[in-house]
NUDREN-346529 format. One line per 5 residues: number of its first residue (from 1); their letters; for each residue x, y, z of N, C-alpha, C. Coordinates in Angstrom, 2 decimals, decimal comma. Layout:
N
NUM) a) X Y Z X Y Z X Y Z ~ ...
# end
This chain:
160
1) xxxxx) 27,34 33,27 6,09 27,37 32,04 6,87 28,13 30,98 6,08 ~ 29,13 30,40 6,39 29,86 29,10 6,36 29,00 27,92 5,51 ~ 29,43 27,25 4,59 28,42 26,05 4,31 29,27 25,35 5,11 ~ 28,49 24,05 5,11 29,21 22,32 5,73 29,25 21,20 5,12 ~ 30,49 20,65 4,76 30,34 19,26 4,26 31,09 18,37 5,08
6) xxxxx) 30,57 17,25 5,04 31,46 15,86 5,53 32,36 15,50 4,54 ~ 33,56 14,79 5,41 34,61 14,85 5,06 35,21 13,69 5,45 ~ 35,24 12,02 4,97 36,13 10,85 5,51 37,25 10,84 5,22 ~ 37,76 10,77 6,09 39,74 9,98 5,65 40,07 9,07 6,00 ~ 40,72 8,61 5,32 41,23 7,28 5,79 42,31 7,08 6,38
11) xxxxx) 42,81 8,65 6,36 43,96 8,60 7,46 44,12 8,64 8,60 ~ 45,03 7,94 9,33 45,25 7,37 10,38 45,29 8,63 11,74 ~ 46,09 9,51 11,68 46,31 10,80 12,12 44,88 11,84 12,43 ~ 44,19 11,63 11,33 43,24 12,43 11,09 41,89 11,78 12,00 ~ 40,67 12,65 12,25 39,72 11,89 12,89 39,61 11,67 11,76
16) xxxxx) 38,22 10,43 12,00 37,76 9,67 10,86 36,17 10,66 10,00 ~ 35,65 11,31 10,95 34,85 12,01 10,40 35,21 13,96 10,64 ~ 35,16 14,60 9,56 35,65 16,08 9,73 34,24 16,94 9,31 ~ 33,92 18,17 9,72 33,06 18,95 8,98 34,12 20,14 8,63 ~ 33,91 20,71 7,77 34,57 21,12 7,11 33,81 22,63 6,57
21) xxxxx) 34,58 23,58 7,16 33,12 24,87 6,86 34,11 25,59 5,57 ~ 33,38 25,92 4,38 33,80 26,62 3,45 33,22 28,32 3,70 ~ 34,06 29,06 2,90 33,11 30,27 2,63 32,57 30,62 1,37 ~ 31,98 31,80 1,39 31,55 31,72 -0,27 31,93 31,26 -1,37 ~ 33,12 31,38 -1,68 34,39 31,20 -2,52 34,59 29,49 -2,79
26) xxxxx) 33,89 28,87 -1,68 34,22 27,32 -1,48 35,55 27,06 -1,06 ~ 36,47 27,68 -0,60 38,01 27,74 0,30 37,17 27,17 1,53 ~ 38,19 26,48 2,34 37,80 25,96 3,50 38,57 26,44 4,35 ~ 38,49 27,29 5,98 38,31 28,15 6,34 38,61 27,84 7,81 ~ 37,53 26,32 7,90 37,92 25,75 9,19 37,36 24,60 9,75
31) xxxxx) 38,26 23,62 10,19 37,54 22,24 10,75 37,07 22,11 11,82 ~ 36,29 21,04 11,65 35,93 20,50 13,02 35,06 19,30 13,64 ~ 36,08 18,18 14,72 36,21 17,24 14,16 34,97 16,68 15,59 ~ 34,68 15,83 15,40 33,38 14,71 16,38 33,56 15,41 17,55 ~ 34,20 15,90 18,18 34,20 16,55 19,53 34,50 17,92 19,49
36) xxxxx) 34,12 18,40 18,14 33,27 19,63 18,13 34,67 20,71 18,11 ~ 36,17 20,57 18,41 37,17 20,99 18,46 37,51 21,82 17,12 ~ 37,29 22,73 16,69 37,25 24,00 15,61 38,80 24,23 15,71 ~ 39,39 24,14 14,22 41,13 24,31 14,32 40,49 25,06 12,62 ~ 41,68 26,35 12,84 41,42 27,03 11,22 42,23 25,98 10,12
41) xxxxx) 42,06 26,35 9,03 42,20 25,67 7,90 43,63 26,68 7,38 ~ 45,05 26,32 7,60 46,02 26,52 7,22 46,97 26,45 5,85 ~ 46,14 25,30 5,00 46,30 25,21 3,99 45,45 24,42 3,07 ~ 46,15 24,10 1,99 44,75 23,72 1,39 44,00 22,21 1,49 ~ 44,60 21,23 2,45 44,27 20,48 2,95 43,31 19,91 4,10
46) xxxxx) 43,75 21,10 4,85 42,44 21,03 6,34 43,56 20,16 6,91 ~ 44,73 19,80 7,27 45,51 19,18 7,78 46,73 20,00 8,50 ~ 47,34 19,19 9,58 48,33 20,08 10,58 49,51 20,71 9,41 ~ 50,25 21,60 10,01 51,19 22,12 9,30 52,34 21,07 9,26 ~ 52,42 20,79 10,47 54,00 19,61 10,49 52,87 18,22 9,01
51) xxxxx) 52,15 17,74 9,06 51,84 17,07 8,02 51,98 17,52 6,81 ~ 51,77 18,85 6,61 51,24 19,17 5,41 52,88 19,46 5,05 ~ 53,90 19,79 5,93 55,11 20,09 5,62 55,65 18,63 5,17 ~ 55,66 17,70 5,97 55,83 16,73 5,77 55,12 15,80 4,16 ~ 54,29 16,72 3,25 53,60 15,72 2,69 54,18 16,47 1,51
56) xxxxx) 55,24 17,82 1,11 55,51 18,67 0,11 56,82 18,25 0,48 ~ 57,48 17,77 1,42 58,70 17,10 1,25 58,91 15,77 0,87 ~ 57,61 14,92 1,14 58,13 14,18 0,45 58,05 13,91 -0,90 ~ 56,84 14,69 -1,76 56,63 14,77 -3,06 58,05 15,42 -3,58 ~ 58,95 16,88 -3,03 60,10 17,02 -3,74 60,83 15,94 -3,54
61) xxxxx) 61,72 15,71 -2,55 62,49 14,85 -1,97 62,74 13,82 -3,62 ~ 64,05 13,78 -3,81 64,20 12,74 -4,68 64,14 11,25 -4,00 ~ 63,40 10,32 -4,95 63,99 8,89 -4,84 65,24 8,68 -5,00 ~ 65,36 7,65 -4,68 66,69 6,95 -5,21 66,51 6,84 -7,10 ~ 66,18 6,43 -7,44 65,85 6,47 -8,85 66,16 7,48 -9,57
66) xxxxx) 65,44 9,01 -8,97 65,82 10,74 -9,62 67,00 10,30 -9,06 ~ 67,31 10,26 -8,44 69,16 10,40 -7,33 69,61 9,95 -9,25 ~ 69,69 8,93 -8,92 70,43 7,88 -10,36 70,60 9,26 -11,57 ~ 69,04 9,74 -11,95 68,95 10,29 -12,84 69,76 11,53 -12,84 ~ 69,65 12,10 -11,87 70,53 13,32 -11,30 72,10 13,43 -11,74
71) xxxxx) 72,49 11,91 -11,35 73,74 11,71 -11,29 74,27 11,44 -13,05 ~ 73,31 10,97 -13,67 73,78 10,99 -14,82 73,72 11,58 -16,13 ~ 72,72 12,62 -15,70 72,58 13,86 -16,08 74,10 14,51 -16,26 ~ 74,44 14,83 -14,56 75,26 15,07 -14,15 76,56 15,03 -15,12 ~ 77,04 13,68 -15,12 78,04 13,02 -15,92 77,60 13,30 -17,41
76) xxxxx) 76,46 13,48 -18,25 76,38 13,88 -19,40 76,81 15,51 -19,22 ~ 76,32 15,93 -18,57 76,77 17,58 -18,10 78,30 17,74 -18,36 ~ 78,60 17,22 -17,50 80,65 17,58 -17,36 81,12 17,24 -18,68 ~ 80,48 15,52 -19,27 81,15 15,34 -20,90 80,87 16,17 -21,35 ~ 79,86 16,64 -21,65 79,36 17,64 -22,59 80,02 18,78 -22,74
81) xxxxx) 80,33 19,57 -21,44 80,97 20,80 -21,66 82,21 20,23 -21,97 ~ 82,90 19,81 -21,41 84,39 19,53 -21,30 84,67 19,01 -22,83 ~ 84,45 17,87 -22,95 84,42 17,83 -24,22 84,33 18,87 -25,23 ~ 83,21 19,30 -25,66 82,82 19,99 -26,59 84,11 21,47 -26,80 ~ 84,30 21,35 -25,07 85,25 22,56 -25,19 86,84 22,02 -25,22
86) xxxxx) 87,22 21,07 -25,30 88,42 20,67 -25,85 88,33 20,34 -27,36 ~ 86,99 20,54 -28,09 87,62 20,33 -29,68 87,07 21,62 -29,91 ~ 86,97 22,66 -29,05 87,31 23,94 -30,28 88,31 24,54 -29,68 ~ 89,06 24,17 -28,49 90,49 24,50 -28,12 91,03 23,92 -29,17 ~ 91,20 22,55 -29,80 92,34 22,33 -30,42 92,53 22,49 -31,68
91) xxxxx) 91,25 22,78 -32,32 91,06 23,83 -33,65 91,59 25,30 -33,24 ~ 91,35 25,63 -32,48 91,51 26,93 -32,35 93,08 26,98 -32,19 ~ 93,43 26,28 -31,15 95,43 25,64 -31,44 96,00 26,00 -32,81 ~ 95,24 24,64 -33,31 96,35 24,06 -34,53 95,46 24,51 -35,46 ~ 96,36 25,55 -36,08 96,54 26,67 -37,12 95,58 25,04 -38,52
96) xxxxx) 96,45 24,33 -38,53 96,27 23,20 -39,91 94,15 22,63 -39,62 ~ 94,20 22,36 -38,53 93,40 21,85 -37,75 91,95 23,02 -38,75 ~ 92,18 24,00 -38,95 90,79 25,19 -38,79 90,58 25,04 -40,73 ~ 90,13 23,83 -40,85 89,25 23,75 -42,36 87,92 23,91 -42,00 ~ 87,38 24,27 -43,03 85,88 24,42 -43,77 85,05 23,61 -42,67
101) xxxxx) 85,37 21,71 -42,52 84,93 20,67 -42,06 84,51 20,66 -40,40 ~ 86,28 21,19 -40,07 86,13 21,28 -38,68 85,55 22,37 -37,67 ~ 85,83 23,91 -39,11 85,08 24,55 -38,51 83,24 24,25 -38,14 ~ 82,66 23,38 -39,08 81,85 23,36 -38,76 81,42 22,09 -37,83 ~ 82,96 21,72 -37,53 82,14 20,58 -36,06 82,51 21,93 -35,07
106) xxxxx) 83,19 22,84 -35,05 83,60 23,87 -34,09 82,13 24,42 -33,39 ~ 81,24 24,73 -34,74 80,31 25,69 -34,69 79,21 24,74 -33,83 ~ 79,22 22,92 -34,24 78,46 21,93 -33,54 78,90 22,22 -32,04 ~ 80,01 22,30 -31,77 80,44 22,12 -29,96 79,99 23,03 -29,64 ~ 79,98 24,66 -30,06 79,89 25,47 -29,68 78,03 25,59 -29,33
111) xxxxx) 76,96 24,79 -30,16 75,53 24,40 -30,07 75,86 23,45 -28,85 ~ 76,12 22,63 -28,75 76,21 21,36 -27,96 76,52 21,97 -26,70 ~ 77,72 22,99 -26,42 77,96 23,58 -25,15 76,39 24,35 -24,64 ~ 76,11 25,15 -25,31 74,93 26,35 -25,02 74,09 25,26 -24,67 ~ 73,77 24,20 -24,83 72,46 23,05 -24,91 72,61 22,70 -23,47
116) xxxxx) 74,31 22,20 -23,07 74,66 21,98 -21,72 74,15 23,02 -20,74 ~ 74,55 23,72 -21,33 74,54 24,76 -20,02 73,04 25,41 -19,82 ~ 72,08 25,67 -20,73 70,93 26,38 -20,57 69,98 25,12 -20,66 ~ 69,75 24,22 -21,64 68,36 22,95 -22,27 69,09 22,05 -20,59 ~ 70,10 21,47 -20,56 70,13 20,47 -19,37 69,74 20,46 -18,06
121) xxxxx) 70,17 21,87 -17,61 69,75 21,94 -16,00 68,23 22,08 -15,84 ~ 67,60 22,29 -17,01 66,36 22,75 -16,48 65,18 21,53 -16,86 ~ 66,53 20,91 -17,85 65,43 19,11 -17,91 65,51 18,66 -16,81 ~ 66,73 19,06 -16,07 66,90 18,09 -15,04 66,06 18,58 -13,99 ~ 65,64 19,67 -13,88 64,60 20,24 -12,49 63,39 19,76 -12,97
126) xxxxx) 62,76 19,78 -14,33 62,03 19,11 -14,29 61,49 18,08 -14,84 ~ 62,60 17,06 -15,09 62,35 15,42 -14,88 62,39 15,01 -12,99 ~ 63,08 15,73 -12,14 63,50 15,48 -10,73 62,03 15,99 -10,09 ~ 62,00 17,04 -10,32 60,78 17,99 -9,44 58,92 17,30 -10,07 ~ 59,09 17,26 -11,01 57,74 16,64 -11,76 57,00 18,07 -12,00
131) xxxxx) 57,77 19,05 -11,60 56,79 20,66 -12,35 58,22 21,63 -12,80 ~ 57,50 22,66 -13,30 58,20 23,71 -14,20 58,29 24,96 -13,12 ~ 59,52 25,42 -12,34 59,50 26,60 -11,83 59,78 27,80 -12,33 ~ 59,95 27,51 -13,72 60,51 29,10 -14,66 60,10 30,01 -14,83 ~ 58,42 29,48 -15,03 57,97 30,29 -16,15 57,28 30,02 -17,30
136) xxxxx) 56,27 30,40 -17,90 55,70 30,02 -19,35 57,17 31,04 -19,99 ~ 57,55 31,99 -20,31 58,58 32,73 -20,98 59,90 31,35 -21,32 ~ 60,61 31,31 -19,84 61,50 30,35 -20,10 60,92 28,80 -20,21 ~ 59,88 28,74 -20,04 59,69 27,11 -21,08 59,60 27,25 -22,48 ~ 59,19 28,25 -23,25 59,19 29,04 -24,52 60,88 28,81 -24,69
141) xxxxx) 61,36 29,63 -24,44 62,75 29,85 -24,88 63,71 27,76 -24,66 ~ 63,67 27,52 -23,93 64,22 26,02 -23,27 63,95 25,14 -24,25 ~ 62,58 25,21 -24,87 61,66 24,39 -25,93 62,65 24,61 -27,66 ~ 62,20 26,22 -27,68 62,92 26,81 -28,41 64,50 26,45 -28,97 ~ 65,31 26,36 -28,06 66,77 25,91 -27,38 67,01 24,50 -27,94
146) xxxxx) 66,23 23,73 -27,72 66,37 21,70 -27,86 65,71 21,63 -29,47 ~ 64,93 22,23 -29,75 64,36 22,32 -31,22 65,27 22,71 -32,16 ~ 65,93 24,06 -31,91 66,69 24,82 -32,70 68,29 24,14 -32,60 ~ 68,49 23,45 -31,88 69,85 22,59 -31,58 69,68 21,30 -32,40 ~ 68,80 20,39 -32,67 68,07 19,58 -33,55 68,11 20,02 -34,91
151) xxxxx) 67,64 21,47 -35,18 68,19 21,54 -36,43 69,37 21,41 -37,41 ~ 70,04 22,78 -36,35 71,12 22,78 -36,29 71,88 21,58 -36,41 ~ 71,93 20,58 -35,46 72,48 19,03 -35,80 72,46 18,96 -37,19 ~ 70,96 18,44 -37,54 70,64 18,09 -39,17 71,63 18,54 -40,12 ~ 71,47 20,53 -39,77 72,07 20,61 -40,61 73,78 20,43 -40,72
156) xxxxx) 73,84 20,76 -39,96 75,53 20,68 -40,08 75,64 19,02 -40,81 ~ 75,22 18,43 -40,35 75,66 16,92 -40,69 75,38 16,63 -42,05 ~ 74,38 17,58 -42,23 74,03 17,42 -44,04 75,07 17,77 -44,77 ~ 75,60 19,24 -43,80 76,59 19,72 -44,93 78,07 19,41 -45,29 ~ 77,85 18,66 -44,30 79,48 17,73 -44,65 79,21 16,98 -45,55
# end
């Protein structure tokens, strides 16, 4: 048998009083509202589907604000590669260019690119999204990635 609890909302859409039948488990199963009208429980809200669709779009949905952030992500993105990959083209060019020094800003672009391309997109899903769709594995490795690029910095810069 079903337990019952009451249920107020203050939303507008919604009746104002719900019973709300759980099953063993305490999952809720199915409503039903002052005029006794029994609708199953579709998700984990007890609310219509067009709402509940409506209430996971607007939590992804960027603001204007992520928009901003997106965009300048973005623009660190393109410097980043582009850059990084025009100074080990022009070491790699000019024969005079490939000392000790530069090889090791070579070996920096070449960290700085990998950072672009794997550590950025996935800050950016989740600074935008507000959750992690990867994975515990690839948050391990991503973590891994921004730490070990940090070193790396240090060191190179020491060793000049």
């Amino acid at each position: 048998m079903a337990n019952k609890i009451q249920y107020e909302s203050s939303e507008p859409t919604i009746s104002p009083v719900l019973n709300v039948h759980l099953d063993a488990e305490g999952n809720a199963i199915q409503i039903e509202d002052e005029e006794n009208t029994t609708m199953p429980c579709l998700n984990d809200y007890c609310i219509s589907q067009e709402d509940y669709l409506s209430m996971i779009e607007d939590y992804v949905k960027p603001s204007t604000f992520e928009w901003i952030i997106v965009v300048m992500y973005g623009m660190v993105f393109v410097m980043g590669v582009g850059g990084n990959f025009l100074v080990c083209f022009a070491v790699w060019r000019n024969i005079h260019m490939r000392t000790v020094t530069n090889l090791f800003i070579v070996n920096l672009a070449l960290a700085d690119i990998m950072v672009c391309l794997i550590c950025l997109p996935a800050t950016v899903i989740g600074d935008v999204t507000e959750t992690w769709f990867m994975g515990s594995v690839m948050c391990k490795i991503i973590q891994y990635l921004q730490v070990s690029h940090c070193i790396h910095y240090i060191s190179v810069i020491s060793s000049c």
